[in-house]
C-alpha positions as CSV (number, residue, x, y, z in Angstrom):
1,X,0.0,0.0,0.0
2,X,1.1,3.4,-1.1
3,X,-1.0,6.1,0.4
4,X,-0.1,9.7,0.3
5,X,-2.9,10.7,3.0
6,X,-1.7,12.3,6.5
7,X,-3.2,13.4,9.0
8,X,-2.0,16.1,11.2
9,X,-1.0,16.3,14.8
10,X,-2.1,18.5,18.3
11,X,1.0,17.0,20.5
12,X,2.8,19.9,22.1
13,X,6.1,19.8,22.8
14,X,6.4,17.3,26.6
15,X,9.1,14.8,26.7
16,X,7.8,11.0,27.0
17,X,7.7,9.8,30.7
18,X,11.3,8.2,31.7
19,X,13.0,9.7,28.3
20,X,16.2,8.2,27.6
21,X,17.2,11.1,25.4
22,X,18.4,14.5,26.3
23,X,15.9,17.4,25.8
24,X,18.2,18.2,23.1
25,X,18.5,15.3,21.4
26,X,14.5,14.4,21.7
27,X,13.8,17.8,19.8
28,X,16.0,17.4,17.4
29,X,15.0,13.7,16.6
30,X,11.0,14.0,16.9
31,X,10.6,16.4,13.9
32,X,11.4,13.5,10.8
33,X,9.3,11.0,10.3
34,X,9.4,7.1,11.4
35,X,7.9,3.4,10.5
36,X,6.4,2.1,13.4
37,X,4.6,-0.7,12.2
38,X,3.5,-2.4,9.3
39,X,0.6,-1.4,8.0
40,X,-1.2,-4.6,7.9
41,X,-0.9,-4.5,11.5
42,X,-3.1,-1.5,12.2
43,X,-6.6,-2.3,12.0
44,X,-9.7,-1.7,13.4
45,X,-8.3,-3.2,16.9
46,X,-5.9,-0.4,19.3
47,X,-2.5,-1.2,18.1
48,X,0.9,-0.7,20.8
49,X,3.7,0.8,19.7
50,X,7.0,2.8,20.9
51,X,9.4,5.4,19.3
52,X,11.5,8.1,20.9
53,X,10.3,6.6,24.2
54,X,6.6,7.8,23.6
55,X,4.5,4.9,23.5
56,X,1.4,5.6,21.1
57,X,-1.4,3.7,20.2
58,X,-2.9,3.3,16.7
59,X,-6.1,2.1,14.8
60,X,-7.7,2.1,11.8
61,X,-10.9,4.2,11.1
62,X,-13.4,3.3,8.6
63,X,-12.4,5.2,6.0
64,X,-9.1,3.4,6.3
65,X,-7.2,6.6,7.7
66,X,-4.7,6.1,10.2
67,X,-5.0,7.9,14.3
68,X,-1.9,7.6,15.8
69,X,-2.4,9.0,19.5
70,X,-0.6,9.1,22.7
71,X,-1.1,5.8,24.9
72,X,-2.5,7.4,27.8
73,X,-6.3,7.8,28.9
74,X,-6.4,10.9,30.3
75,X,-9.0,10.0,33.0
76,X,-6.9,7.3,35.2
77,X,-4.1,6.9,32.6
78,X,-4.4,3.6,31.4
79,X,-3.0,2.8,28.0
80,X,-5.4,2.8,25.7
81,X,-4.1,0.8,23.5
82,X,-5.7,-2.1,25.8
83,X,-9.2,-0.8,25.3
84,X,-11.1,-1.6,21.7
85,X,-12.3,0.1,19.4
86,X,-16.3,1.0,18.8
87,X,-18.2,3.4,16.4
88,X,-15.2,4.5,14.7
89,X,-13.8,5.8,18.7
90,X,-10.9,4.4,20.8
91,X,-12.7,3.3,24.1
92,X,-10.6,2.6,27.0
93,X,-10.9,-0.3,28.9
94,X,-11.2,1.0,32.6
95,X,-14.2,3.2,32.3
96,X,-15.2,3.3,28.9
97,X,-14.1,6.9,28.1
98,X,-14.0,6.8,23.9
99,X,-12.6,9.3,21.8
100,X,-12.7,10.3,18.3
101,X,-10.4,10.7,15.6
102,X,-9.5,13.9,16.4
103,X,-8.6,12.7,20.2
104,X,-11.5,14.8,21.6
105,X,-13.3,13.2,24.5
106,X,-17.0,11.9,23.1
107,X,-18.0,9.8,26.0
108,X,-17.7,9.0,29.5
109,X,-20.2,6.4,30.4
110,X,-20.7,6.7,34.4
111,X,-21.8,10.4,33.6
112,X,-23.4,10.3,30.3
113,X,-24.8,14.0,30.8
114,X,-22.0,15.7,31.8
115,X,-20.6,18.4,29.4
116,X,-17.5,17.2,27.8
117,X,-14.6,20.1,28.2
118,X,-12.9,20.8,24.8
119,X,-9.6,20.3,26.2
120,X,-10.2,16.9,27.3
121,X,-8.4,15.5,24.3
122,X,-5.7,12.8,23.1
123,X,-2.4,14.3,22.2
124,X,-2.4,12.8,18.6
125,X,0.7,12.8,15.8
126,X,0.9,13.2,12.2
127,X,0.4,9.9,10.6
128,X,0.6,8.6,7.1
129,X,0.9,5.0,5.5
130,X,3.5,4.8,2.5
131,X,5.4,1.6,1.3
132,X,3.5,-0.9,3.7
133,X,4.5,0.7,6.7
134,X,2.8,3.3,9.1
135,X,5.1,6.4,9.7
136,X,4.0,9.2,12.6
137,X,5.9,12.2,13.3
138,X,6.0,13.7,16.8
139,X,7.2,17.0,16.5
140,X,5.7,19.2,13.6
141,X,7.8,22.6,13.4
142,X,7.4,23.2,9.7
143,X,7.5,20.7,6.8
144,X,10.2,17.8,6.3
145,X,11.9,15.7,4.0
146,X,9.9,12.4,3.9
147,X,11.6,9.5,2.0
148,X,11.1,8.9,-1.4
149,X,11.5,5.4,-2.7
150,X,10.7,5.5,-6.2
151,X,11.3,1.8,-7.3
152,X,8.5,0.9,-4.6
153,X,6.2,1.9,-7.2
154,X,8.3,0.6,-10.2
155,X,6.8,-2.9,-12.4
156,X,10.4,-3.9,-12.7
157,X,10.7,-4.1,-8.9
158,X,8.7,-6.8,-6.8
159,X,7.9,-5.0,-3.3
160,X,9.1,-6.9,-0.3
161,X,8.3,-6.5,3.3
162,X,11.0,-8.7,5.3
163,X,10.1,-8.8,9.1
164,X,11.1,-6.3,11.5
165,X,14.4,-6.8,13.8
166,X,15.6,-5.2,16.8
167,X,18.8,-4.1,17.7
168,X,20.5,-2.5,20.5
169,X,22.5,-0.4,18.7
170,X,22.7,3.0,18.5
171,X,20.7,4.4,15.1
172,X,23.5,6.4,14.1
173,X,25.2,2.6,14.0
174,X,22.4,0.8,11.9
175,X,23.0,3.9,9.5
176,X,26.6,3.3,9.1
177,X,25.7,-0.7,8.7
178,X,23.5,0.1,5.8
179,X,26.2,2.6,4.1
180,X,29.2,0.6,5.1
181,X,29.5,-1.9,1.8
182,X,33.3,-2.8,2.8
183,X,31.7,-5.3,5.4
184,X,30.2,-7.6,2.8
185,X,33.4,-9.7,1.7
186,X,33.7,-10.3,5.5
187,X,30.5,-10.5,7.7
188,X,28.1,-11.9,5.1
189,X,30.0,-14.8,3.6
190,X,27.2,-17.6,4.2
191,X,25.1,-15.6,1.9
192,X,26.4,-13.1,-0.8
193,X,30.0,-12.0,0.8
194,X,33.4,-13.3,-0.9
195,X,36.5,-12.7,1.4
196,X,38.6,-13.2,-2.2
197,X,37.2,-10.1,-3.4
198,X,36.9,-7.6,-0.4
199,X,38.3,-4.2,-2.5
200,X,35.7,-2.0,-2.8
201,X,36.1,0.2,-6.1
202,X,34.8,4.1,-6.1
203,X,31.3,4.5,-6.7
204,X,29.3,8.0,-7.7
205,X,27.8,9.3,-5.3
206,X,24.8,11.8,-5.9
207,X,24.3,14.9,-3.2
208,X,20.7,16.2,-2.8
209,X,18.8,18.8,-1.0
210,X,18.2,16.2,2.2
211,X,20.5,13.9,1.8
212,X,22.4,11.8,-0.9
213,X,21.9,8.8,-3.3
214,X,24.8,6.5,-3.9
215,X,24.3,4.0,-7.1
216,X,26.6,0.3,-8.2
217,X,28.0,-0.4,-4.9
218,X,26.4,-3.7,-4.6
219,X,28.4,-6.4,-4.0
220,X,28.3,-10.4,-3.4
221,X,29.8,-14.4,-4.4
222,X,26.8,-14.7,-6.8
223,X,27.5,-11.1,-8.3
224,X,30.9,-11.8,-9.1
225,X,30.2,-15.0,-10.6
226,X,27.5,-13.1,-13.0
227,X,30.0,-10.7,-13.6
228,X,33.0,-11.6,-14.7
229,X,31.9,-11.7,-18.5
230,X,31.6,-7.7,-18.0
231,X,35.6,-8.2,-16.2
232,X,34.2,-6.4,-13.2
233,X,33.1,-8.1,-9.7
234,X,31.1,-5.3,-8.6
235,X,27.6,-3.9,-10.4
């Protein structure tokens, strides 16, 4: 699924509850956006998820937009994400407090004709679904770069999806991992690595406005083996 829909956010700036990040650090990370889960995964059922140390809790609406909110009834501050969901509203599971789209308060059950407050509402996030997965954004001060993948939507390219893995590492780490192609002859070598071909020849490397795009750095056993008609071990 490749949606360009998003729906905006009311969070204020409040650092999540135990934050491992400096104040600093949190604000500078919380404006770009992240996958959080796959979109599959959010449906009409409160889904738990964590990034930045906020813990958020998603579901589907039926017009198959995406509320991404924070994972906190405001009433006794119970996660909501282990309520359900009814009438197109997030109900939590204590008390039966719901709550639209929006994150505004629409019901509280024990007093069902008491006025509602206007600020009695979720903090919610910008959320949109592109590439499979569901990315949310925590901090909106002014527009961002969101990734572009254009071969996603390319009929010479089969989309995959492979599972989600955690790592303790830092993300600046998995970062370098990805960009880091001199690692292949050595690490990967029950796969597509070939320690009799570790040199790693220059490769262009295209600057843009928010980042860069490198191109023919892909290495590997069965590469070599296709290439050495061309005389080169790298593609």
């Amino acid at each position: 699924m490749h949606t360009i829909q998003e729906l905006s956010c009311n969070s204020a700036f409040v650092l999540p509850r135990n934050c491992t990040f400096s104040e600093t650090d949190w604000k500078a990370l919380a404006p770009f956006w992240y996958p959080i889960a796959f979109s599959h995964q959010v449906t009409d059922r409160p889904f738990a998820a964590k990034v930045l140390d906020e813990r958020l809790v998603l579901f589907r609406h039926s017009d198959s937009s995406i509320v991404a909110a924070r994972d906190l009834c405001l009433h006794r501050g119970v996660a909501l994400s282990l309520g359900w969901v009814e009438n197109d509203e997030l109900q939590c599971q204590y008390h039966g407090i719901g709550y639209d789209k929006s994150g505004q308060c629409t019901r509280i059950p024990p007093q069902p004709d008491a006025a509602i407050p206007a600020r009695l509402k979720l903090t919610t996030y910008a959320v949109t679904e592109r590439y499979g997965l569901v990315w949310v954004r925590l901090m909106d001060n002014g527009s961002v770069h969101f990734p572009y993948f254009q071969a996603w939507n390319d009929p010479d390219y089969i989309q995959v999806l492979p599972a989600s893995v955690a790592h303790e590492a830092a993300a600046g780490r998995q970062v370098e991992g990805f960009l880091d192609v001199s690692h292949f002859a050595f690490v990967h070598t029950e796969s597509f690595g070939d320690r009799e071909n570790p040199e790693v020849p220059d490769y262009p490397v295209e600057q843009l406005p928010p980042g860069f795009h490198a191109a023919g750095c892909q290495h590997g056993e069965q590469l070599s083996a296709q290439s050495k008609a061309s005389e080169s071990a790298w593609v």
